[in-house]
VEXKOL-150307 format. One record per residue (C-alpha): residue number from 1; x, y, z; residue in one letter. Coordinates in steps of 0.05 Angstrom, whole numbers, always signed. Example, Ala and Ser with C-alpha at 12.3 -4.5 7.8 and 13.67 -1.06 7.14 Angstrom:
VEXKOL-150307
@n:1, u:+246, v:-90, w:+156, res:A
@n:2, u:+273, v:-21, w:+143, res:S
***
This chain:
VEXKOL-150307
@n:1, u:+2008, v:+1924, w:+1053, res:X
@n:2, u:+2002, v:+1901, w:+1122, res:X
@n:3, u:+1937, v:+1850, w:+1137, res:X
@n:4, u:+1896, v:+1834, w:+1197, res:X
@n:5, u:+1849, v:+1768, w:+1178, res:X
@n:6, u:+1805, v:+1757, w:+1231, res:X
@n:7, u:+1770, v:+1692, w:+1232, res:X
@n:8, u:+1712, v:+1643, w:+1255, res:X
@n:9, u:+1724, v:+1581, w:+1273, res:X
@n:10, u:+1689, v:+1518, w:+1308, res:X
@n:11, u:+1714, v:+1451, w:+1283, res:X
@n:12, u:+1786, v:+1490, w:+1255, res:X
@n:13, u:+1773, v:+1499, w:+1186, res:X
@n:14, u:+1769, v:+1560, w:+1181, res:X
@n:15, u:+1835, v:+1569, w:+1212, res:X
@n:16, u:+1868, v:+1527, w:+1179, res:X
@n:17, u:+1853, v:+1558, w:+1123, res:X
@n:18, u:+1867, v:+1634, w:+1148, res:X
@n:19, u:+1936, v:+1606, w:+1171, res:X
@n:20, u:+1945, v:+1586, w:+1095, res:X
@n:21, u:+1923, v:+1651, w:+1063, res:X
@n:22, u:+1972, v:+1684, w:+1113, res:X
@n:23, u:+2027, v:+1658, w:+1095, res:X
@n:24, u:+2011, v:+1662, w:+1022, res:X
@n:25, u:+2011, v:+1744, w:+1034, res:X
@n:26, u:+2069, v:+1754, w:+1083, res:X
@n:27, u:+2054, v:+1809, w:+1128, res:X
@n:28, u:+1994, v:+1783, w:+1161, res:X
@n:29, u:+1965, v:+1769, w:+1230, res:X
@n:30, u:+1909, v:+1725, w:+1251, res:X
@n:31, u:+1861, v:+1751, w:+1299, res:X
@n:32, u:+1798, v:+1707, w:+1329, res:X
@n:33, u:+1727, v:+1744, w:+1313, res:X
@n:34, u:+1703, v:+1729, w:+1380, res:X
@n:35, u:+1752, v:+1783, w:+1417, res:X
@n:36, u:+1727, v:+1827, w:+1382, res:X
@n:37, u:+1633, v:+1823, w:+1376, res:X
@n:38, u:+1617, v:+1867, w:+1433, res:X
@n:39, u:+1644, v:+1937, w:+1411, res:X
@n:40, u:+1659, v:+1980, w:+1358, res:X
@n:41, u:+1736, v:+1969, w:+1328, res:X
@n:42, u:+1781, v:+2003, w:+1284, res:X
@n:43, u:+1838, v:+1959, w:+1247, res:X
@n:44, u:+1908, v:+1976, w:+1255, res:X
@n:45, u:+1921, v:+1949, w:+1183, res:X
@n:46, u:+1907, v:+1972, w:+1113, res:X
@n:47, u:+1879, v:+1913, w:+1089, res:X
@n:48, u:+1828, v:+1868, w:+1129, res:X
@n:49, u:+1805, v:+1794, w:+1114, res:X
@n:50, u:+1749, v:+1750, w:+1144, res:X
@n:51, u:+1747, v:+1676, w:+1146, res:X
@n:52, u:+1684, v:+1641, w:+1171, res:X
@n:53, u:+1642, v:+1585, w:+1156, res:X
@n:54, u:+1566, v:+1581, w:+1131, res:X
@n:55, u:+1515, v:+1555, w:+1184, res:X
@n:56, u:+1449, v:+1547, w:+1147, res:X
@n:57, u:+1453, v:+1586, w:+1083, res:X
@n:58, u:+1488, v:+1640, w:+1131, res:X
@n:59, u:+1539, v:+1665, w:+1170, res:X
@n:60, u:+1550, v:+1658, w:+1246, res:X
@n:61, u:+1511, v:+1711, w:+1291, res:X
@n:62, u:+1577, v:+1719, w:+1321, res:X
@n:63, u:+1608, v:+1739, w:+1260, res:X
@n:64, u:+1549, v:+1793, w:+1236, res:X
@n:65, u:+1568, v:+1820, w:+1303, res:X
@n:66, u:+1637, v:+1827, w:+1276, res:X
@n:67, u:+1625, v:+1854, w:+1218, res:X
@n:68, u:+1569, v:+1913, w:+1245, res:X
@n:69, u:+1632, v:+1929, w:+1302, res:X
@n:70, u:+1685, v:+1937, w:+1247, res:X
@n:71, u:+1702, v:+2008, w:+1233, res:X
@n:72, u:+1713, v:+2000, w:+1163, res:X
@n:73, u:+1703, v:+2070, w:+1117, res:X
@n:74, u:+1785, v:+2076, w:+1120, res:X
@n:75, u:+1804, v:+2011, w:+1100, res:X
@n:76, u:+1838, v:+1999, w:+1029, res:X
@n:77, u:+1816, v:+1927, w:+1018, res:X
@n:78, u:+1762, v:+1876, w:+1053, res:X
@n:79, u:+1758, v:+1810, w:+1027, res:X
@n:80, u:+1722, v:+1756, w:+1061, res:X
@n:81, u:+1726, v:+1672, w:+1047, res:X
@n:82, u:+1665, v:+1632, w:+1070, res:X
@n:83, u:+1666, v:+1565, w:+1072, res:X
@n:84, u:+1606, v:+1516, w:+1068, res:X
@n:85, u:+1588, v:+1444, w:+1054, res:X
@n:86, u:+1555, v:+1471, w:+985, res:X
@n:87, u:+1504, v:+1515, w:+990, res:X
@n:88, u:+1526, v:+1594, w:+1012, res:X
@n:89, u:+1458, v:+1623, w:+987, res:X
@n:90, u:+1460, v:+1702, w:+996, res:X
@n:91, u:+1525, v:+1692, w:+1057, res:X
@n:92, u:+1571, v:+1743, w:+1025, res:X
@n:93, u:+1517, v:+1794, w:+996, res:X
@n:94, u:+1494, v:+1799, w:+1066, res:X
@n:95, u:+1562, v:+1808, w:+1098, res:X
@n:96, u:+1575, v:+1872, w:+1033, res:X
@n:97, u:+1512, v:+1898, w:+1052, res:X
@n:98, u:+1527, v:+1889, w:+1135, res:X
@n:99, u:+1600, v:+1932, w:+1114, res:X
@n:100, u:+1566, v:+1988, w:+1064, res:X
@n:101, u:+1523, v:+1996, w:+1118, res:X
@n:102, u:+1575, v:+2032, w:+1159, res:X
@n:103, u:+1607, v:+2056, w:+1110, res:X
@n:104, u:+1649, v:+2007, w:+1076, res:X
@n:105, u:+1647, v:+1956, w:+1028, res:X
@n:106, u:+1668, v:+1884, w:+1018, res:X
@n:107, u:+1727, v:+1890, w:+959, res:X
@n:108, u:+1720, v:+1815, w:+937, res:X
@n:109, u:+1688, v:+1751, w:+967, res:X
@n:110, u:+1701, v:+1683, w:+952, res:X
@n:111, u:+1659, v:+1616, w:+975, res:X
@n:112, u:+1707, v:+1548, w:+982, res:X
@n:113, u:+1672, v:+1475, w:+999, res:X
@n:114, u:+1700, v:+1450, w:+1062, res:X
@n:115, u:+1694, v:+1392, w:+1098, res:X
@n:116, u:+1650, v:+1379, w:+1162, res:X
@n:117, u:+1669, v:+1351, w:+1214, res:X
@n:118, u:+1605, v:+1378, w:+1268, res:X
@n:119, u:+1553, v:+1333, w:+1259, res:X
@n:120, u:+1484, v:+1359, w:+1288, res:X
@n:121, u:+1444, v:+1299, w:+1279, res:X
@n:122, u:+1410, v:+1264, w:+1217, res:X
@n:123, u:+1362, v:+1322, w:+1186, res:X
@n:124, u:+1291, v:+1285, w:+1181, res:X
@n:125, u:+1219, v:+1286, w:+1142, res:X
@n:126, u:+1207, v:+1362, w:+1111, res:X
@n:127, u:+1275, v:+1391, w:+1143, res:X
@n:128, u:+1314, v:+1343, w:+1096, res:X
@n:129, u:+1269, v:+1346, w:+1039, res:X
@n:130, u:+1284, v:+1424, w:+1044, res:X
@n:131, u:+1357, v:+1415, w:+1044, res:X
@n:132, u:+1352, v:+1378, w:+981, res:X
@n:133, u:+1320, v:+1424, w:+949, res:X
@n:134, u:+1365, v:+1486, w:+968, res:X
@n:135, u:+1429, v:+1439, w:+939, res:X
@n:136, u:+1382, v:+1431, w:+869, res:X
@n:137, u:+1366, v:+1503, w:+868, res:X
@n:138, u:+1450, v:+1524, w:+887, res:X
@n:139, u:+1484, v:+1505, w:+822, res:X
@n:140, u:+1544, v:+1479, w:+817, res:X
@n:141, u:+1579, v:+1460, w:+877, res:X
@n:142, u:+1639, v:+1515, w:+896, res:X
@n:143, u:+1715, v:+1490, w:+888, res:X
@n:144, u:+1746, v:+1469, w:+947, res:X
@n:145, u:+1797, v:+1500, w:+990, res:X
@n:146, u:+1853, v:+1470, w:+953, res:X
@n:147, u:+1831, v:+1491, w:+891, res:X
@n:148, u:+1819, v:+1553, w:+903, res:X
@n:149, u:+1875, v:+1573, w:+955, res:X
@n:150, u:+1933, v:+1601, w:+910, res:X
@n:151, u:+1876, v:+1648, w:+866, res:X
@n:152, u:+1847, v:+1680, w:+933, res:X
@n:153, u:+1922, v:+1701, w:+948, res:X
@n:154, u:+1939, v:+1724, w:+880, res:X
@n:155, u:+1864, v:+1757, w:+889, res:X
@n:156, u:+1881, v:+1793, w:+944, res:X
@n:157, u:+1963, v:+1808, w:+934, res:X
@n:158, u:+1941, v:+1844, w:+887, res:X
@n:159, u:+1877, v:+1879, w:+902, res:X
@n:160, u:+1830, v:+1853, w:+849, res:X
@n:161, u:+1759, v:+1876, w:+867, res:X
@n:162, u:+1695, v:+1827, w:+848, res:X
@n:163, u:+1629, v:+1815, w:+868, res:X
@n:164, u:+1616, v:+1764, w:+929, res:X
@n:165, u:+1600, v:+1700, w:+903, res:X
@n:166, u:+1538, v:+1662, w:+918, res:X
@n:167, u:+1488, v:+1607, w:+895, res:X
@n:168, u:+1443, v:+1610, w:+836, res:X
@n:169, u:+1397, v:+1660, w:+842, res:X
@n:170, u:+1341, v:+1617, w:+872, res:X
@n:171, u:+1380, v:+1582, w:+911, res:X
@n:172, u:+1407, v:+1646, w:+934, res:X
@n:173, u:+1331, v:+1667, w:+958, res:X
@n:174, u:+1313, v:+1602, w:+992, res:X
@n:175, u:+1372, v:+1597, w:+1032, res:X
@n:176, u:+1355, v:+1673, w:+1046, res:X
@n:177, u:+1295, v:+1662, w:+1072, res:X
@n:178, u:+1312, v:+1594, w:+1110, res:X
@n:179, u:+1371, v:+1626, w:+1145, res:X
@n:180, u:+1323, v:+1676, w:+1169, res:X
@n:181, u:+1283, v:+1620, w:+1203, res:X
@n:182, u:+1346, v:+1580, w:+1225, res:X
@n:183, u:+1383, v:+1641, w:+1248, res:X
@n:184, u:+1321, v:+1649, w:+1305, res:X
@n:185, u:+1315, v:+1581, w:+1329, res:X
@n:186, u:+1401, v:+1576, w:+1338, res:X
@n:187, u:+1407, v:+1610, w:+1408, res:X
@n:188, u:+1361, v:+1556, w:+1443, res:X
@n:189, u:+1389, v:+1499, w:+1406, res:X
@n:190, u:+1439, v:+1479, w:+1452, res:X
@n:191, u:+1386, v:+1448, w:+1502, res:X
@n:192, u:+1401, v:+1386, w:+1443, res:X
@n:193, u:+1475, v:+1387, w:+1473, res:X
@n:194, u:+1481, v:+1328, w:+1523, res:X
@n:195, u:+1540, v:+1304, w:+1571, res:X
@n:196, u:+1558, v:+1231, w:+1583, res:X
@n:197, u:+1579, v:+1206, w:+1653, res:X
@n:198, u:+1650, v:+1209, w:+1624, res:X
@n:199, u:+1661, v:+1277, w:+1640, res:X
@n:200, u:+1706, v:+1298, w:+1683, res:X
@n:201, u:+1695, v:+1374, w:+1692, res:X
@n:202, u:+1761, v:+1401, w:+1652, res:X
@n:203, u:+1723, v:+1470, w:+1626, res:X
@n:204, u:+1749, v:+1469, w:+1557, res:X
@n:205, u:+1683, v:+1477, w:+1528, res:X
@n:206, u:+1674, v:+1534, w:+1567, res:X
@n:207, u:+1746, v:+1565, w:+1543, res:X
@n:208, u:+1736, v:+1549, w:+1470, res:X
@n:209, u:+1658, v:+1577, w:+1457, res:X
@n:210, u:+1660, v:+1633, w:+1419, res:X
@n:211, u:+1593, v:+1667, w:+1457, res:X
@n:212, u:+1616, v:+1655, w:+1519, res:X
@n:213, u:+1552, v:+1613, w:+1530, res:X
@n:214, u:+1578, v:+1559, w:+1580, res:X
@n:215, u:+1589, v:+1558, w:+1651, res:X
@n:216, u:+1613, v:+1504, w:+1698, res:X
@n:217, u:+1553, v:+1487, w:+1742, res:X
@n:218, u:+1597, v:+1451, w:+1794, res:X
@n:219, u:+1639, v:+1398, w:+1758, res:X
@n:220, u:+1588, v:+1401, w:+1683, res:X
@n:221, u:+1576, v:+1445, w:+1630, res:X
@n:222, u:+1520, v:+1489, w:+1628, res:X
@n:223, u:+1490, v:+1527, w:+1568, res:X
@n:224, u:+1460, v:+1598, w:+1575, res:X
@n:225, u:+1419, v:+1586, w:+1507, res:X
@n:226, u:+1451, v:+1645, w:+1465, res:X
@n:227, u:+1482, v:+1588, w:+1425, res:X
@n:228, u:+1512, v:+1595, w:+1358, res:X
@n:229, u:+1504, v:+1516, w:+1348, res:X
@n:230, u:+1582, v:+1520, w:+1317, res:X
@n:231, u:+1600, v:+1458, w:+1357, res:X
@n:232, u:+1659, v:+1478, w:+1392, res:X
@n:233, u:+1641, v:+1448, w:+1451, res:X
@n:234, u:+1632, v:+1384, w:+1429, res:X
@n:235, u:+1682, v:+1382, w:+1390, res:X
@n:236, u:+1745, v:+1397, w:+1433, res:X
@n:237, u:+1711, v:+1357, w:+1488, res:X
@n:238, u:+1783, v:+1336, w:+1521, res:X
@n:239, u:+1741, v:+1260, w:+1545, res:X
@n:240, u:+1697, v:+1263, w:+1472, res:X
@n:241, u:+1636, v:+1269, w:+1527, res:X
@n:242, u:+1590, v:+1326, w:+1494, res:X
@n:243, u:+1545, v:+1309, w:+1438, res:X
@n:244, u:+1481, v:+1323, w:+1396, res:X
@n:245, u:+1416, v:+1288, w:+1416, res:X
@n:246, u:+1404, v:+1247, w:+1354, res:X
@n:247, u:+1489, v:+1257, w:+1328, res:X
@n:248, u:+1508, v:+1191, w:+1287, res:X
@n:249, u:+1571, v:+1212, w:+1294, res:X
@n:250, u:+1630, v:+1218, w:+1353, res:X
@n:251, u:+1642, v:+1273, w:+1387, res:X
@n:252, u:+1712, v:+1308, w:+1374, res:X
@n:253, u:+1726, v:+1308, w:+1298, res:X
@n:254, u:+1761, v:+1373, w:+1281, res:X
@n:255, u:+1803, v:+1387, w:+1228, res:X
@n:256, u:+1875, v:+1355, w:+1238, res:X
@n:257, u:+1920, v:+1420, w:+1221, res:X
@n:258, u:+1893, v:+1453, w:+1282, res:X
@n:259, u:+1912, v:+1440, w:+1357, res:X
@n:260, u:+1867, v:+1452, w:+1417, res:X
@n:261, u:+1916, v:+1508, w:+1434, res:X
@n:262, u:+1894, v:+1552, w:+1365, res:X
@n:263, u:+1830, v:+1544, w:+1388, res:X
@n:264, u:+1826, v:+1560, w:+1462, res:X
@n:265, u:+1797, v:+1638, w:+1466, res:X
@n:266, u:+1807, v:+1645, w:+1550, res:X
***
């Protein structure tokens, strides 16, 4: 059965991992998620994945404008892999409930731990407290991507439906809830984004951002504020020169399977 798995991706983890469970199937092609947000779309394969990351008990905007776009009543088998630090809450409930929407349905959904490589500054005072508790409420901690790979293939080789995984059950409803909050503030968060002196106006954080939300005001970035806060920018800055107000860490981590050149969308 031929396979289109279309994927999220920021910091390359989640292609990384796409690329794996392609070649574990065979017949399958990678597509990026951000050619495809702005209007409706119907696969030309029988079988359709999704690979994305969690961003505050949630998934990207980007990728619910995917998944509301998809035209997916025809298609044989949807399966989706989210990957997260820990805590997926409600992620892949939502997504089913996005696709039965239209008319579809999510087949199977599986949550893998990943790790991060974005860092968006030290969460402080009630903000970290929150986090905490979230993790306490969660459960277990989901397997990582290793772990987990060869089943997900098996999983989907051979069709095998199951409910989308997700947190504990309270967990699942605080993360809910939070992501609600978080998923408002995210457009405006990239006035946090600065630019060191060590720029040298390249425009590959223009090329890799999955909204389309920088321009090149002369010879530096500009954000439009319809941010995702994925960290793309930052982290494929060519001269490491974008960063977080408030980031401990340096700008540029990404995962080390993936090139600039998988990344680059224009």
């Amino acid at each position: 059965m031929r396979t289109a798995i279309y994927y999220y991706s920021a910091t390359g983890n989640s292609i990384a991992l796409a690329r794996k469970i392609a070649q574990g199937l065979g017949d399958a092609e990678l597509r990026p998620m951000a050619g495809f947000r702005s209007a409706e779309f119907r696969p030309d394969a029988e079988r359709v994945g999704m690979v994305f990351p969690v961003y505050a008990w949630g998934a990207p905007r980007t990728v619910g404008e995917f998944v509301a776009r998809l035209e997916s009543s025809a298609l044989k088998y949807v399966f989706a892999v989210a990957s997260c630090g820990g805590t997926p809450a409600g992620t892949l409930p939502r997504i089913r409930k996005l696709l039965r929407a239209s008319g579809g349905d999510l087949h199977a959904g599986f949550v893998v731990r990943s790790p991060g490589y974005f860092d968006a500054g030290d969460p402080k005072g009630s903000q970290a407290k929150m986090i905490e508790l979230v993790r306490k409420l969660s459960g277990k901690l989901p397997a990582t991507e290793a772990e987990r790979l060869q089943e997900i293939i098996e999983a989907v080789k051979t069709g095998k439906r199951s409910r989308p995984e997700r947190s504990a059950l309270a967990g699942t409803l605080v993360g809910n809830f939070l992501n609600r909050m978080a998923s408002a503030q995210f457009p405006g968060l990239d006035a946090g984004y600065q630019v060191a002196e060590s720029c040298d106006g390249c425009g590959i954080c223009v090329r890799v951002c999955p909204r389309e939300n920088l321009v090149m005001a002369g010879s530096r970035p500009s954000w439009k504020h319809d941010c995702d806060f994925c960290g793309s920018c930052s982290t494929w800055c060519s001269k490491h020169a974008i960063s977080m107000k408030g980031s401990a860490a340096p700008a540029g981590r990404h995962n080390g399977e993936v090139s600039l050149g998988d990344v680059l969308l224009r």
